[in-house]
N, C-alpha and C positions, 0 to 999 in steps of 0.2 A: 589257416593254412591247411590245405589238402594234402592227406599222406598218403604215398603211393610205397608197394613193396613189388619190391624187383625181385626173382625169384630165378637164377641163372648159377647153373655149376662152374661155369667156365669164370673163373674170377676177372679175366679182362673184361668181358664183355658183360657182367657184373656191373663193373666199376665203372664201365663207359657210360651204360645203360642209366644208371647213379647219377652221375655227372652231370648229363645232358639235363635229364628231370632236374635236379638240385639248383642247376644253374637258369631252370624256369620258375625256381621260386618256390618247388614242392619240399616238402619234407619226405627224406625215402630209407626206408627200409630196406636191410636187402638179407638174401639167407642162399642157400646155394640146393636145398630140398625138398620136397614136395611134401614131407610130414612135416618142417619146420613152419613152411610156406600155410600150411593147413591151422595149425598152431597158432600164427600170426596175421591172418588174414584179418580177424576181426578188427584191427586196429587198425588197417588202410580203408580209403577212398575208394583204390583202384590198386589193382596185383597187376604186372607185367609177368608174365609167367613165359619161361620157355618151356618147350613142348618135351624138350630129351633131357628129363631129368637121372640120378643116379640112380634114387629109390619109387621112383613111381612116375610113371609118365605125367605132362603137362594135362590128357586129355581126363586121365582117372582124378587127378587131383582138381581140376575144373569141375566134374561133375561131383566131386565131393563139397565144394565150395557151393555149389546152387544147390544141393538137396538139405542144406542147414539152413534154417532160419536165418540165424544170425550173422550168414554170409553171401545169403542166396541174392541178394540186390546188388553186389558190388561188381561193377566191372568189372572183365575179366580180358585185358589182353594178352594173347596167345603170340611169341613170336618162335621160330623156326631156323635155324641152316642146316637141319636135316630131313624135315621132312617139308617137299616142297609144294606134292602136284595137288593137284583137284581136290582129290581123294582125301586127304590127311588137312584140306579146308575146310573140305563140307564137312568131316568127323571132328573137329578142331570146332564151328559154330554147333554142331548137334551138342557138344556135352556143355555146354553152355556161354561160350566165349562169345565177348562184344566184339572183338574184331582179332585177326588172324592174319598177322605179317610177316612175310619170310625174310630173314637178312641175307645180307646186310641192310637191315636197314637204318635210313636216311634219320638225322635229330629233328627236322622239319615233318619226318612223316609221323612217324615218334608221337611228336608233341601235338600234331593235329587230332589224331587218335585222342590222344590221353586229354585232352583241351576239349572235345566233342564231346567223351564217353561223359565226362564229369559234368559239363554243363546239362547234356539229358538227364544224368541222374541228377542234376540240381533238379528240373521241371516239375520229374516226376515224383517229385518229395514235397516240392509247394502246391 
């Protein structure tokens, strides 16, 4: 079973985020900060990470996860309802994000994402 960590201050969107995964059959983690999120990364598949966290942003904490070794291969989704445009996407894939989705988003979109990223990172491990 593939363990995903959800990584969301806002505890609905937390537990929504939780839910939808859990109910795909993942095992999920969840932590509400970006030093906890750093702390626990090694243990997930894939991090859902939102971008506006309390203590550190989505994008410092993203590039913290890919300049470690032992966390530098794991997917990294990036989700957002505050930061939307261009700008805060393309800075959102430079610090190392697999994919970058604004909410509200869709549990179909969710899980295409999370269903894609894992299967490339299966390839690229065989």
């Amino acid at each position: 079973m593939k363990t995903i960590l959800v990584v969301d201050d806002r505890p609905d969107i937390r537990y929504s985020t939780a839910r939808v995964l859990a109910g795909a059959g993942y095992d999920v983690r969840e932590t509400a900060t970006g030093r906890e999120a750093l702390r626990l990364a090694w243990l997930a598949n894939l991090v859902v990470l939102d971008v506006a966290l309390p203590d550190m942003d989505g994008f410092a904490v993203c590039r913290q996860l890919k300049a470690d070794a032992a966390t530098a291969n794991i997917p990294v989704v990036q989700k957002t309802a505050v930061y939307r445009d261009d700008d805060h996407r393309r800075r959102g894939i430079a610090s190392g994000a697999s994919e970058y989705l604004v909410e509200p988003v869709a549990p179909e979109v969710l899980l295409d994402a999370v269903r894609r990223l894992l299967s490339e990172t299966a390839r690229s491990v065989s």
